[in-house]
C-alpha positions as a printed Julia matrix, in Angstrom:
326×3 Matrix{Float64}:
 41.2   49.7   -74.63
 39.99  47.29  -77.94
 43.58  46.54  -78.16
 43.29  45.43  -74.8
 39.77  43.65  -74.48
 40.46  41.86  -77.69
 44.11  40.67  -76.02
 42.04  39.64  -73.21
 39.6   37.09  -75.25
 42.12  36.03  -77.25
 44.29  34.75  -74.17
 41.05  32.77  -72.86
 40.38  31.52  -76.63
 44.08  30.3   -77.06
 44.39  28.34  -73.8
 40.67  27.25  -74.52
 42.23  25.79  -77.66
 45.1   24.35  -76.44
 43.04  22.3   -74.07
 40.47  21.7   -77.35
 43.8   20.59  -79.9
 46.3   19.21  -77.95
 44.07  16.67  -75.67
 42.36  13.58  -77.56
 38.58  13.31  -77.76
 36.82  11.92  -74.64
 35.73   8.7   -74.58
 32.12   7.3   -73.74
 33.53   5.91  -70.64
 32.46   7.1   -67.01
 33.54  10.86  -66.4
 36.92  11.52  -64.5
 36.13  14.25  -61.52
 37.98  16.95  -60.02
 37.57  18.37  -57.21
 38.8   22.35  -56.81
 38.75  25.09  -54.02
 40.01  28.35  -54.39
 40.59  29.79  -50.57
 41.1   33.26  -50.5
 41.74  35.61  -47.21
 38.65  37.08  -47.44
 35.1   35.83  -49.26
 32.78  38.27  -49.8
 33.93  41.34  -51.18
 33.14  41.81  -54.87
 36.39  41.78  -56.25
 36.31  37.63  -55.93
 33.76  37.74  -58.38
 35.25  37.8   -61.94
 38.35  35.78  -60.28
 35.9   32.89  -59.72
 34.2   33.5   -63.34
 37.33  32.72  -64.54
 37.88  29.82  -62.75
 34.47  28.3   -63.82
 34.52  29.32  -67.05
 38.07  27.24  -67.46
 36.48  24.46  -65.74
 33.46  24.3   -68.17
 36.16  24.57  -71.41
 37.75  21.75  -69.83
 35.46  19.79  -69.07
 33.64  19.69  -72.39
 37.27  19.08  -74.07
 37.95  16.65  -72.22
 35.03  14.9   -71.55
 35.77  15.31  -67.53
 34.08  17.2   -64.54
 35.76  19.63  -63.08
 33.95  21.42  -60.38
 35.06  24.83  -58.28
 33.85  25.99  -55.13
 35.43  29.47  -53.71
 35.67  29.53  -49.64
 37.1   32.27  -47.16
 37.07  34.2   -43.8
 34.38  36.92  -43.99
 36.89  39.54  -43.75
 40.87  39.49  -43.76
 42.15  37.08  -41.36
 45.33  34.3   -41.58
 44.31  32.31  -38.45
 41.11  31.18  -40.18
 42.44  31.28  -43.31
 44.76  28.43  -42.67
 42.2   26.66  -40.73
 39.87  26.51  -43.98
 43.34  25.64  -46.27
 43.57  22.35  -43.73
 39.95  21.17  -43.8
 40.31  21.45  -47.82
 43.2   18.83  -47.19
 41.41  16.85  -44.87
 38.25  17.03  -46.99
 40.33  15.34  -50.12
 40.43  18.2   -52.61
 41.99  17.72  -56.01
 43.61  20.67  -56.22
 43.69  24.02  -54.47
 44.34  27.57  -55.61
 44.75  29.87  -53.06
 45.87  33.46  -51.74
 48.99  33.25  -49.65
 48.5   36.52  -47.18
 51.61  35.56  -45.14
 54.91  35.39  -45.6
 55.0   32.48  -42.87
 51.67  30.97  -42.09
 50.54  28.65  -44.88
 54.33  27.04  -45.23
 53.29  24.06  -43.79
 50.08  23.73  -45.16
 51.16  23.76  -48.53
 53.9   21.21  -47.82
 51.24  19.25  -46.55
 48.84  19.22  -49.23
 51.61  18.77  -51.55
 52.95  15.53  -50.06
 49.81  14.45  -50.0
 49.13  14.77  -54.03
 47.24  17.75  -53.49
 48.61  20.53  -55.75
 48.72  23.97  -54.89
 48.74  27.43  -56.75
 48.85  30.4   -55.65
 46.78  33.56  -56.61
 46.27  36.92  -56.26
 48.8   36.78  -53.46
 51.93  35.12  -52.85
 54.24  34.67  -50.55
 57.6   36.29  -51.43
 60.11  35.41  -49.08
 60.42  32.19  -51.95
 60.47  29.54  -49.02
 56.7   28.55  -49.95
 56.52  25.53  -52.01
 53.27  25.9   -54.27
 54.22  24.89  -57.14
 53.44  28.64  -59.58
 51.9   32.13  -58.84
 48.93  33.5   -61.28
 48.89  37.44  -60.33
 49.99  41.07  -60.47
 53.63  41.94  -59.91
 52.69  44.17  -56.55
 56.18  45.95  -56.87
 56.32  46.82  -60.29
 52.57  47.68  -60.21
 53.23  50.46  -56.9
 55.21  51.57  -59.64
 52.92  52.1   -61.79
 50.7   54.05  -59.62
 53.57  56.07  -58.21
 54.49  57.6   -61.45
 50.84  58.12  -62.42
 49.81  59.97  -58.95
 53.52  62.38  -60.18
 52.02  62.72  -63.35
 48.88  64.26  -61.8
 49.47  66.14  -59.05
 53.21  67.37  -59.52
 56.79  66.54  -57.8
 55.34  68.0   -54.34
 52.94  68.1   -51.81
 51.05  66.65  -49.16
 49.36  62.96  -49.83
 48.04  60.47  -48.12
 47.66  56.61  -49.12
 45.48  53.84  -47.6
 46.29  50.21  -46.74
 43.21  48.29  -45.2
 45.05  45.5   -43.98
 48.26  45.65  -42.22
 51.31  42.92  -42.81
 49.11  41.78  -46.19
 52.0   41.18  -48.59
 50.63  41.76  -51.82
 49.49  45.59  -50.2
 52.91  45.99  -48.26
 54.89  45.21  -51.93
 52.17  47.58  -54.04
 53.19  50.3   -50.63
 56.73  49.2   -51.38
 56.38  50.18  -55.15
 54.81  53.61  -54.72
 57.24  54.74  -52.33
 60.07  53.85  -54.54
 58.6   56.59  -56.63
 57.43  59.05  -54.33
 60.73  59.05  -52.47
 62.63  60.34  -55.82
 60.26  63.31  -55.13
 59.3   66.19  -52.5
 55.74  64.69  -52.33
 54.95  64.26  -48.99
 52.89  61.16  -47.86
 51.14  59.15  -44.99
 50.28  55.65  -44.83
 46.53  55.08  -43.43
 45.26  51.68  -42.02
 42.04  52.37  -43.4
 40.71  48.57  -43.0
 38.35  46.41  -45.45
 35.33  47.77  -43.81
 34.08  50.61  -45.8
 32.69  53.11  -43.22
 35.77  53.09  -41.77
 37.65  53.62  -44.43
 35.34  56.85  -45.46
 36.11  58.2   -41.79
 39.67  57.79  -41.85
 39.69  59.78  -45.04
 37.74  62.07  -44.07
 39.04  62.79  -40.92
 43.02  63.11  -42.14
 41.7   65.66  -45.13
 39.5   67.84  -42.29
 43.16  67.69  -40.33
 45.08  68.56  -43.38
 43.4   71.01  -46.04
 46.29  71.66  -48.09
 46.46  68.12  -49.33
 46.72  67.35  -52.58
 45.32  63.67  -53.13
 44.14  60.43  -51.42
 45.47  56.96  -52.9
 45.03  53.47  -51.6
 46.73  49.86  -52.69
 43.19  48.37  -52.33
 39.73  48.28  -53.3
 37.67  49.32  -50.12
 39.87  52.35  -49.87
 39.13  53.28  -53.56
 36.29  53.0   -52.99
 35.84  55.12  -49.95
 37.3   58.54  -52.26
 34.34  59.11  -54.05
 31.85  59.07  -51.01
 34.65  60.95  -48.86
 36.04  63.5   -51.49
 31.45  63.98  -52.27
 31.01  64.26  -48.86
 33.64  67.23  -47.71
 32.6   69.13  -51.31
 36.24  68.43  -52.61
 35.65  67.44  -56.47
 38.14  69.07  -58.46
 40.52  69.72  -55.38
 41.58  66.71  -54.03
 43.07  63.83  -56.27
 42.01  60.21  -55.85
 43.48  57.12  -57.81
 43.82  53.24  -56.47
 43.18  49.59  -56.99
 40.92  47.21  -58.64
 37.51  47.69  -60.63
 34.95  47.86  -58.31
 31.82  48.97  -59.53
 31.9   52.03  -57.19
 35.49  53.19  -58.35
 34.12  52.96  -61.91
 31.18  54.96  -61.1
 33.36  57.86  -58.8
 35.68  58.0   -62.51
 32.62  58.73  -64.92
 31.72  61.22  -62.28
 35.01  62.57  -61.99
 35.78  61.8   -58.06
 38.29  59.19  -58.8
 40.94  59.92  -61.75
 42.52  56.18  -61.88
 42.25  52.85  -60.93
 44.56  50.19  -61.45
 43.31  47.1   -63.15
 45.12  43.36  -62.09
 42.51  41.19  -64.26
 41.45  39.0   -61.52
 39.38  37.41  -64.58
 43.08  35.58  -65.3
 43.81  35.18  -61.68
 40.83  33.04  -61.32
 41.24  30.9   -65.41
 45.21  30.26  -65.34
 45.26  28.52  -62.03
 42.28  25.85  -63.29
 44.07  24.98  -66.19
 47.73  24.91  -64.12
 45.99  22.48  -61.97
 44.27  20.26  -64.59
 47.25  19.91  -67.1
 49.21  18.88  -63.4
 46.91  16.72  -62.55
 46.02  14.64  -65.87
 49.25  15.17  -67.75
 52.06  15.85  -65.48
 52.75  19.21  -67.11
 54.17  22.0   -63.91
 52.05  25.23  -63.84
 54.04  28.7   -64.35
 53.78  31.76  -62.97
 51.65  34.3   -64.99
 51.87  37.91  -64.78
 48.47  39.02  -64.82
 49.47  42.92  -65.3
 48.81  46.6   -63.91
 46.51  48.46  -66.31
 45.44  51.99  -65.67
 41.42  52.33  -66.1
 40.57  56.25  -66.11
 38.33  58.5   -67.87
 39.45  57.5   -71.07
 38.69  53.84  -71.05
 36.1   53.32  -67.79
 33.49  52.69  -70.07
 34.83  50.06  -72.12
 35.54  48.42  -68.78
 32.28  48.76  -67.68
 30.59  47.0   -69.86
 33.45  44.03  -69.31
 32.78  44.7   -65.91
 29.28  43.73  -65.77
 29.96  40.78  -68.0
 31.96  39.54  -65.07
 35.2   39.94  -67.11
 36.94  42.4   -65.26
């Protein structure tokens, strides 16, 4: 986990000093402004929180560099929803952004919006989620490979529970790429195996999640585990598996850092989480968009990786965690 957390700085130090070497010193002249927004398909869960750290915290290194003003604001639907999504992604437009980094939660819907902010100067990357059917033209994607990453948690939920059994996983919202790929990547797995699963639309509202849970373990008491591909339904095990007096019987692993999931794997309710450093999700795209914008350099995709956080290393996350790193 050092290895890992000292990786992690160093990444944010060297692109730091890129931006610090490679640009000359600013001038006493009026300040250059840029204008960001990240849009993402929901706004006020907590995982958004060390994404957008990282996107002000490249903004500031910029900015003092360079001798410029960048500024960031973050902006989404309340809860998981396209419709309104888009409608936010074409006010940005209309509103003359610089630059917009944003989720892509459909494989069809922001097409046209992205076309449109492009032809209108407006550059657009995408994070966290893209759309994979490659006919979306923003021009890079910062984020987890969902695929490879199901992978990942496939092979660790075989490695604790066994080539067999009964299992269910959760998907709180239905259609979302990014979820449907991490689905896609787990089942590659599981289907090389006797393990026996079923898929639960447990939503991004966490009561419901808990009941769904809840409800499928009361129906089938010789499960082995519960797993989701998000963060409300990782959330959700701890209460649920507390709840039905289950600790030690059922197995629970899923997605993201929330402070919750890190709490349920101290207490040993949750035995993994998988970590996509939103922290990187949120830096990458700033700088993408800046070097675009004042030096005509194109953005690249970044992998932002699938790290498994369990009892061996929560704690070290934690306190990166509450820094607002992870």
């Amino acid at each position: 986990m050092k290895r890992r957390t000292l990786a992690l700085v160093l990444a944010v130090a060297l692109v730091a000093g890129v931006v610090l070497s490679g640009f000359a010193v600013a001038s006493a002249q009026e300040k250059e402004t840029y204008n960001f927004v990240i849009i993402t398909h929901s706004a006020t869960i907590p995982f958004w929180v060390p994404l957008v750290k990282g996107a002000q915290d490249a903004a500031r290194a910029i900015s003092l560099a360079e001798g410029v003003e960048i500024n960031v604001r973050h902006m989404g639907p309340h809860l998981f929803n396209v419709e309104e999504q888009v409608s936010i992604f074409e006010n940005a437009i209309q509103s003359g952004v610089d630059g917009i980094i944003a989720t892509l939660p459909d494989l069809n819907a922001f097409d046209a919006p992205v076309a449109n902010a492009l032809a209108r100067g407006i550059p657009v990357i995408a994070t966290n989620t893209d759309d994979t059917s490659g006919d979306n033209p923003r021009l890079a994607y910062v984020g987890q490979r969902d695929i490879t990453a199901g992978n990942v948690m496939g092979q660790k939920i075989v490695e604790l529970i066994g080539t067999s059994g009964k299992i269910a996983i959760g998907l709180e919202d239905l259609g979302h790429p990014s979820l449907q790929d991490r689905l896609t990547g787990v089942k590659q797995i599981l289907d090389q195996t006797d393990i026996q699963y079923e898929i639960l639309h447990t939503t991004a509202d966490l009561t419901v999640a808990v009941s769904t849970f809840e409800s499928w373990l009361l129906a089938n008491p010789d499960a082995k585990g519960i797993f989701s591909v998000d963060q409300t339904g990782t959330t959700a095990h701890g209460t649920v598996i507390r709840n039905l007096g289950l600790k030690g019987q059922i197995v629970s692993g899923g997605w993201d850092l929330a402070p919750a999931t890190l709490q349920n794997i101290i207490d040993g309710y949750t035995q993994f989480t998988i970590d996509q450093t939103p922290y990187l999700q949120g830096y990458y795209p700033v700088v993408g968009l800046y070097l675009y914008l004042k030096y005509g350099i194109a953005p690249s995709d970044v992998d932002t990786g699938a790290t498994i956080v369990d009892a061996s290393n929560v704690h070290d996350v934690i306190a990166l965690s509450q820094a607002g790193y992870r």
